[in-house]
C-alpha positions in Angstrom: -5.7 -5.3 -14.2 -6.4 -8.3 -12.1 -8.4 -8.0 -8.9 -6.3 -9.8 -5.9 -7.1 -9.6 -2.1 -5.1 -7.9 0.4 -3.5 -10.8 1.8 -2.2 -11.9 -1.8 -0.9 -8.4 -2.4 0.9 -8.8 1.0 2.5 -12.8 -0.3 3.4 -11.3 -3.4 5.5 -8.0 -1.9 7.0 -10.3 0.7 9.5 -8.3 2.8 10.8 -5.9 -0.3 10.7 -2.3 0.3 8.0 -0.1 -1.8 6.5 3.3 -2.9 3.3 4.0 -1.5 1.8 7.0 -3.1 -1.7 8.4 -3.4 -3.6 9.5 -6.7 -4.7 12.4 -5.6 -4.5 14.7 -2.4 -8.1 15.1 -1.2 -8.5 13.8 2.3 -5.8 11.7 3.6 -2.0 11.7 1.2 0.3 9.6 1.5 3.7 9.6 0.2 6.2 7.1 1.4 9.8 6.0 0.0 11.4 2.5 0.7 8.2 1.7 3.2 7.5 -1.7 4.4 4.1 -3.3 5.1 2.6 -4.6 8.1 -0.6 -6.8 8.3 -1.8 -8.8 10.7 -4.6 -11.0 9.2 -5.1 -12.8 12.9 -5.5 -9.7 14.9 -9.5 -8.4 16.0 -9.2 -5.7 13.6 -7.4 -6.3 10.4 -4.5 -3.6 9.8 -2.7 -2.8 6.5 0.1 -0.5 7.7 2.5 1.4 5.8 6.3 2.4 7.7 9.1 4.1 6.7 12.5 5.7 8.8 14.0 4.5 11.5 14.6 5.4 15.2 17.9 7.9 14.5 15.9 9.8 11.8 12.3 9.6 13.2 9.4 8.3 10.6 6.4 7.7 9.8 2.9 4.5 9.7 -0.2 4.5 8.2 -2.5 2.2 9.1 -5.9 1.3 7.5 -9.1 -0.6 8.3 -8.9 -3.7 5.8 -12.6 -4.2 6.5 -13.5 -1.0 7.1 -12.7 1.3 4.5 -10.2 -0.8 1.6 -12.6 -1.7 -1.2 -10.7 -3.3 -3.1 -6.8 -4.2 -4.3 -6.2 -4.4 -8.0 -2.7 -5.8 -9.4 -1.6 -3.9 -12.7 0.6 -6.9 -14.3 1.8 -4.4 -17.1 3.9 -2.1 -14.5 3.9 -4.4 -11.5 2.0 -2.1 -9.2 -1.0 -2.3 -6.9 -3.1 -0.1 -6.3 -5.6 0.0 -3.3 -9.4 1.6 -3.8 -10.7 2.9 -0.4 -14.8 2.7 -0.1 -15.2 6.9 1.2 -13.6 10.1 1.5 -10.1 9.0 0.6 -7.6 9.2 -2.4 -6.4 5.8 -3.6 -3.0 4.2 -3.7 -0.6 2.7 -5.8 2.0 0.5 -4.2 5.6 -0.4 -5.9 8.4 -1.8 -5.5 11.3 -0.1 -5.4 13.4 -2.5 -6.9 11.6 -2.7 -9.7 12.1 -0.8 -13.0 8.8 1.1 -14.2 8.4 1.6 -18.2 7.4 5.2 -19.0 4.0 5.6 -20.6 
């Protein structure tokens, strides 16, 4: 695993579609399909958000503190995931893309 920053995760994803999914389900899930990522690194408080449906269907964001609360991204070069450590009271997550073809452990 490879420690990166949140706005090289965000170059590497580009516009794909992924899986955001927590490790556990203590304090704030989440569990999105085909999601897309939002981050404004220019904005007064730094965003990572997480989106998924569309207006016929309804959906659903997530949006988290970059400063305040992520502690870290790592990149898992292995199985081409990311996964983001939060500083308190929250369940990491592991990003994916959905194109991409996981090997089974």
């Amino acid at each position: 695993m490879k420690e990166i920053t949140v706005k090289e995760m965000i170059e590497r994803i580009g516009n794909e579609v992924v899986d955001v999914e927590s490790i556990d389900v203590y304090g704030v899930s989440v569990n999105m399909r085909k999601a897309s990522i939002i981050y404004d690194e220019d904005a007064t408080v730094k965003l990572l958000t997480f989106a998924y449906g569309d207006r016929i269907n309804g959906g659903m964001s997530v949006s988290y503190e970059v400063d305040g609360c992520i502690e870290r991204v790592t990149y898992d070069e292995e199985d081409d995931s990311y996964t983001v450590e939060f500083n308190e009271y929250m369940t990491d997550i592991i990003i994916s893309t959905v194109n991409k073809i996981r090997r089974i452990k």
